[in-house]
BAVEX-986561 format. One record per atom (N, C-alpha, C): residue in one letter; z, x, y. Coordinates in steps of 0.2 Angstrom, whole numbers, plus 5000, padded with zeros to 4 digits. Layout:
BEGIN
AZXY
...
***
This chain:
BEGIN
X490948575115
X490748645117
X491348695115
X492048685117
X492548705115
X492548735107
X492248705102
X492348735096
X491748795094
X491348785099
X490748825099
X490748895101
X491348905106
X491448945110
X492148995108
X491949075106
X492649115106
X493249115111
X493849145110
X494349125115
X493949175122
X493749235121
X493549275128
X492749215130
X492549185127
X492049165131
X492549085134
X493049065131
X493249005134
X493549035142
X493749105140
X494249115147
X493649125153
X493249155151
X492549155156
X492349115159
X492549065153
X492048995157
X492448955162
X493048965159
X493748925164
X493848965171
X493649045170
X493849055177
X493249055178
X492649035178
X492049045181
X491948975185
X492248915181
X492048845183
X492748825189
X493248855187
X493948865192
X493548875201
X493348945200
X493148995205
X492548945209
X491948895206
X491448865208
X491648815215
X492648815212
X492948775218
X492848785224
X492948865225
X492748885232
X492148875233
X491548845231
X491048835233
X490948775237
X490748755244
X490548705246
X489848715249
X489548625251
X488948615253
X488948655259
X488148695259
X487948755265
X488048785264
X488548825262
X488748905260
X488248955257
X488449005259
X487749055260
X488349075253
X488349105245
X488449125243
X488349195239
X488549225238
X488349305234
X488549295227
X488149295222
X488249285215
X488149365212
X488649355208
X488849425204
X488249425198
X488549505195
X488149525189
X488549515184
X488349525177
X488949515170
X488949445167
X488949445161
X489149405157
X489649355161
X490349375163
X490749305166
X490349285173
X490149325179
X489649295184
X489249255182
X488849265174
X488249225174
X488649165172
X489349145169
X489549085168
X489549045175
X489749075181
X490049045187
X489149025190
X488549065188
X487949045189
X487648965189
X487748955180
X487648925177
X487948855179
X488648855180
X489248805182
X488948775189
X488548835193
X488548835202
X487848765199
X487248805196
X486848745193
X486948685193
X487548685188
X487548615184
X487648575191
X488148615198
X488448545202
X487648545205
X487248595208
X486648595213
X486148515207
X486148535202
X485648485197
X486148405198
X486648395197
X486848315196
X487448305200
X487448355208
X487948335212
X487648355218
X487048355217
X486748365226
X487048425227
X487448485227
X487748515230
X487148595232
X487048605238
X486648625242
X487048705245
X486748755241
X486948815243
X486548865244
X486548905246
X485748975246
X486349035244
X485949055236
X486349125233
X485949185233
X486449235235
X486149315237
X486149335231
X485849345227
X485949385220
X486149455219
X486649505215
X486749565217
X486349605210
X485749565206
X485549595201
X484749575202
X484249585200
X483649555196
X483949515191
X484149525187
X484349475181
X484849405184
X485349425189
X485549365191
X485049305197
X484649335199
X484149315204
X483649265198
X483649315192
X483049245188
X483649195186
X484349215185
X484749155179
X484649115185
X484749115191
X485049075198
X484249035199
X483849045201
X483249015201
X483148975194
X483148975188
X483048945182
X483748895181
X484148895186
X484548825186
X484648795191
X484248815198
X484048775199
X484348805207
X484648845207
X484948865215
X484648915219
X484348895227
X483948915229
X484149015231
X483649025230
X483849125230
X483749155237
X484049175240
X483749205246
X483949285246
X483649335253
X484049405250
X484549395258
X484849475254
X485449455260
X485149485268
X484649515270
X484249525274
X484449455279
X483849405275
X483749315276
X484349305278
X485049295274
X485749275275
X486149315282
X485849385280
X486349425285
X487149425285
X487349345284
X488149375282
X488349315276
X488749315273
X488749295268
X489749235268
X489549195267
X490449145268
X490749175261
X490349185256
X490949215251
X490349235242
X490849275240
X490549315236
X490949275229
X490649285223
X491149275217
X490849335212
X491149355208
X490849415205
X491249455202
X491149465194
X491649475190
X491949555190
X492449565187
X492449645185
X492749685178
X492549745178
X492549785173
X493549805172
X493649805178
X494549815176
X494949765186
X495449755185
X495749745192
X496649775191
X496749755196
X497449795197
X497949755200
X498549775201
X498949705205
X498849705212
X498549745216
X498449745223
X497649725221
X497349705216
X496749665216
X496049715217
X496149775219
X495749825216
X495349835211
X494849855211
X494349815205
X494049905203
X493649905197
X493149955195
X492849905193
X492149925195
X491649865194
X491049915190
X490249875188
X489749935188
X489649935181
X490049895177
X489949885168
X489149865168
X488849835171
X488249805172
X487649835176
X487949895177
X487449935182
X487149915189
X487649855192
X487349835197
X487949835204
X488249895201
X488749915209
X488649895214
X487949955216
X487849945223
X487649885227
X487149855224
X487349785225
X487649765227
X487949755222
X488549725223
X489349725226
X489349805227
X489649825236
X489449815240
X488749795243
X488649795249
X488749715249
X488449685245
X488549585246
X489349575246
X489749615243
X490449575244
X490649585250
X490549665254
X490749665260
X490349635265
X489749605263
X489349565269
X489649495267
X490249495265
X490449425266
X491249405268
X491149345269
X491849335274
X492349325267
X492349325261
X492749335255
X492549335248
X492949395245
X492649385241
X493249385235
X492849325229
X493349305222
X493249325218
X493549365213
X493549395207
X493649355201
X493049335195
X493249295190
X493249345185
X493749335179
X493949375175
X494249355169
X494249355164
X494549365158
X495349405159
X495949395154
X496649395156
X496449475153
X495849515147
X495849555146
X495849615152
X495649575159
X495249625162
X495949685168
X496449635166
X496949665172
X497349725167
X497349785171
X497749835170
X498449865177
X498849905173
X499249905178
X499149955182
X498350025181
X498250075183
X497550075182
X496850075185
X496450075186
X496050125181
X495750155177
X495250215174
X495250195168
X495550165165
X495250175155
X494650135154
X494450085158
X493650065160
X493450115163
X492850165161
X492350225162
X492150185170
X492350255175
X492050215180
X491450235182
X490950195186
X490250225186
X490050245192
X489850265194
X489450325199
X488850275199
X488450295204
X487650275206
X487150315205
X486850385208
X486750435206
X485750435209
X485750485212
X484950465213
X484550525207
X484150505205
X483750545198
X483650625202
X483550645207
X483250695210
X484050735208
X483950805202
X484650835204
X485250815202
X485050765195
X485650735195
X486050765189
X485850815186
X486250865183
X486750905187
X486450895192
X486850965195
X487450915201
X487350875202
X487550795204
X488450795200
X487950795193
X488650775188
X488950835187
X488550905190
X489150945187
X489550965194
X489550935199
X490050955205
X490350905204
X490250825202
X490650775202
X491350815195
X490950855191
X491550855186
X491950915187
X491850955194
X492151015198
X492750995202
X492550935206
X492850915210
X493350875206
X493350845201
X493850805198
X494450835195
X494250915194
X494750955193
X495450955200
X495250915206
X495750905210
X495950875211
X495850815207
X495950745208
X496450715205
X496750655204
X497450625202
X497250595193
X496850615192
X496450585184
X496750615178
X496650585171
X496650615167
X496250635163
X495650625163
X495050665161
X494650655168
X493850685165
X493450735167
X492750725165
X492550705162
X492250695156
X491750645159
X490950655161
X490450595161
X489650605158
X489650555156
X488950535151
X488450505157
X487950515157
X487250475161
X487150435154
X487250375159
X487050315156
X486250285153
X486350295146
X485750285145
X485650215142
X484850205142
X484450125139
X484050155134
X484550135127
X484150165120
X483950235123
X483050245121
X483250335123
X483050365129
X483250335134
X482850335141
X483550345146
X483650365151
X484050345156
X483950275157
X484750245159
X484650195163
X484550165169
X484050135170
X483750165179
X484050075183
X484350065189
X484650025193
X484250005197
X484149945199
X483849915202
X483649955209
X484049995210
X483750045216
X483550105214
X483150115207
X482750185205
X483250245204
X484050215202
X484450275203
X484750255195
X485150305193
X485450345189
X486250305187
X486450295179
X487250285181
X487450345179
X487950395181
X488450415177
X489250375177
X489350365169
X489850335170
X490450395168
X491050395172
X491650435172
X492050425169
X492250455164
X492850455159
X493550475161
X493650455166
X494550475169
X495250425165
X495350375161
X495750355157
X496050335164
X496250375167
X496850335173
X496650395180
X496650305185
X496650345191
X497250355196
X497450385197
X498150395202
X497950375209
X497550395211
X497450395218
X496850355221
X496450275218
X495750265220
X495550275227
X495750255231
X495650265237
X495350335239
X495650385238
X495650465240
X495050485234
X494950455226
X494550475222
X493750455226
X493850365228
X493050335230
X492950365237
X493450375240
X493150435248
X492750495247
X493250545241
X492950595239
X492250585236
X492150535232
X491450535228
X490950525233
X491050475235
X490450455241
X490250515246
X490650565247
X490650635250
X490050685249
X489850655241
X489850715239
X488750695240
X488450745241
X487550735239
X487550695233
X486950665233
X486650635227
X486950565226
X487750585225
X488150505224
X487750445229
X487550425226
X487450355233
X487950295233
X488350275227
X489050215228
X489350235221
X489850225222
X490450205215
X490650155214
X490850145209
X491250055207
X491850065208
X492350095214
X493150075214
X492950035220
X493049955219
X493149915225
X493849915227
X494049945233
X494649945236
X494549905241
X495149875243
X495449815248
X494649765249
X494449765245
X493949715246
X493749665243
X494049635236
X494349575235
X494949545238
X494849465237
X495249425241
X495749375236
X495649365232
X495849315224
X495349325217
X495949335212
X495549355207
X495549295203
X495149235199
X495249195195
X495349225188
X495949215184
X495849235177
X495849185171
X495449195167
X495449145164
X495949185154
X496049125151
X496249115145
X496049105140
X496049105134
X495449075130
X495849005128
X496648975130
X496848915128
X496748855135
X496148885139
X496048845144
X496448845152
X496748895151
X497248925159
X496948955161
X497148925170
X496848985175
X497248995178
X497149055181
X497749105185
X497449095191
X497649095196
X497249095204
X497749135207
X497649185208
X497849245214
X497749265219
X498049235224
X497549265232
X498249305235
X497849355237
X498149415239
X498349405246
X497949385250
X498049355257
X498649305260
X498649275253
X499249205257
X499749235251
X499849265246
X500249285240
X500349225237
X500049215236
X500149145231
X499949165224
X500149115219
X499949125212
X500049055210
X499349035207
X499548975206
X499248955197
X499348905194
X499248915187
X499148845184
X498448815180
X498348755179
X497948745173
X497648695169
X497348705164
X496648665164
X496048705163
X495748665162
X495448625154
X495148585155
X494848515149
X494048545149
X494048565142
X493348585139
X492848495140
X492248515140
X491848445141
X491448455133
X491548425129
X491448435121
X490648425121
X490148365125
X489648325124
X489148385130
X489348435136
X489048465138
X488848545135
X488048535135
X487748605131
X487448635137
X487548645142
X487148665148
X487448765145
X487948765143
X488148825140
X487848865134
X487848835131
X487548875123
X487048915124
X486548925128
X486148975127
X486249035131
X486949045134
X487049085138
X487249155134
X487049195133
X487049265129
X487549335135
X487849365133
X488049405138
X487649445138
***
């Protein structure tokens, strides 16, 4: 499989099958959106298929709910769950206090509520993904359709006092439509290049009408797995300060991968 595979799809796969470690039998899980979640899907599969291993996963997508079903791991919503043992769930940038922008896949809000409805949450990630300042990944807003021009133009008023270097936001479109979230809302994604202040920028947004979530995940990851494309992973937990670093062994004769498309 390893020769089949680019270096950013090998780093995927190693932090996604790394991260599966935190999974044990019973565990209520929350499965993320994005190309790398869907590797940790896929991985969670293989053990549920030829290791007995028995988990119920909260999906943060429609499109994660069909991969997880189609490999074989049973779906429940987070209502059924109510609280969750731990989340795994990729991102669009993180930071060294482990701070994330999330929302490359349009599936933030979900995806905020499942991480915090759980007792932890891991971040799998490509070595591309960490920066040392948060904003050059376009961060995305939620947005409900009623109003939402006028939405984006107090969000782009108010960012005149804000700690950013740009200003500048596009509504996210699908080919030539908007593109609509699994909850009937709107993205606008925010062109800031850098943010100074998340904490003070995600307070302010959430303040504002119309906004309904942002993707700056603050103090709410717990360990970020990252992967390499030469088979290393990085395991970073923020809670015990550990950093620890190992390599994983591609499996040549395993195709359970190949048809996965980002």
């Amino acid at each position: 499989m390893s020769g089949e595979l680019s270096p950013i799809d090998k780093a995927k796969f190693v932090a996604a099958k790394r991260a599966a470690d935190y999974v044990e039998d019973g565990m209520r899980v929350g499965l993320g959106t994005g190309s790398t979640a869907a590797w940790l899907v896929r991985c969670l599969g293989e053990q549920v298929k030829n290791d007995g291993l028995k988990i119920r996963g909260i999906p943060t997508s429609t499109r994660t709910a069909e991969l997880a079903r189609e490999v074989g791991i049973e779906v429940i919503s987070l209502d059924e769950a109510k609280w969750l043992d731990l989340t795994i769930d990729g991102a669009d940038e993180f930071d060294g206090d482990l701070n994330l922008i999330k929302g490359g896949g349009g599936a933030l809000l979900q995806e905020k509520i499942v991480a915090t409805a759980s007792d932890q949450m891991v971040v799998i990630a490509d070595v591309g993904k960490e920066v040392e300042t948060l904003g050059a990944f376009p961060l995305p807003i939620e947005v409900i359709p009623f109003g939402w021009q006028t939405t984006q133009a107090l969000v782009e008023e108010t960012l005149v006092s804000m700690d950013v270097l740009g200003r500048q936001s596009t509504l996210r479109m699908n080919g030539a439509v908007p593109f609509i979230t699994d909850e009937g809302n709107h993205i606008l994604d925010l062109h800031l290049n850098r943010i100074g202040n998340a904490r003070q920028l995600s307070m302010v947004l959430n303040q504002m009408p119309g906004v309904v979530e942002n993707g700056l995940f603050i103090d709410i990851c717990d360990a970020v797995v990252i992967g390499y494309g030469d088979g290393r992973v990085e395991v970073r937990d923020i809670n015990e300060g550990t950093v620890e670093t190992e390599r994983l062994d591609f499996v040549e004769s395993d195709n359970l991968f190949t048809d996965l498309t980002d």
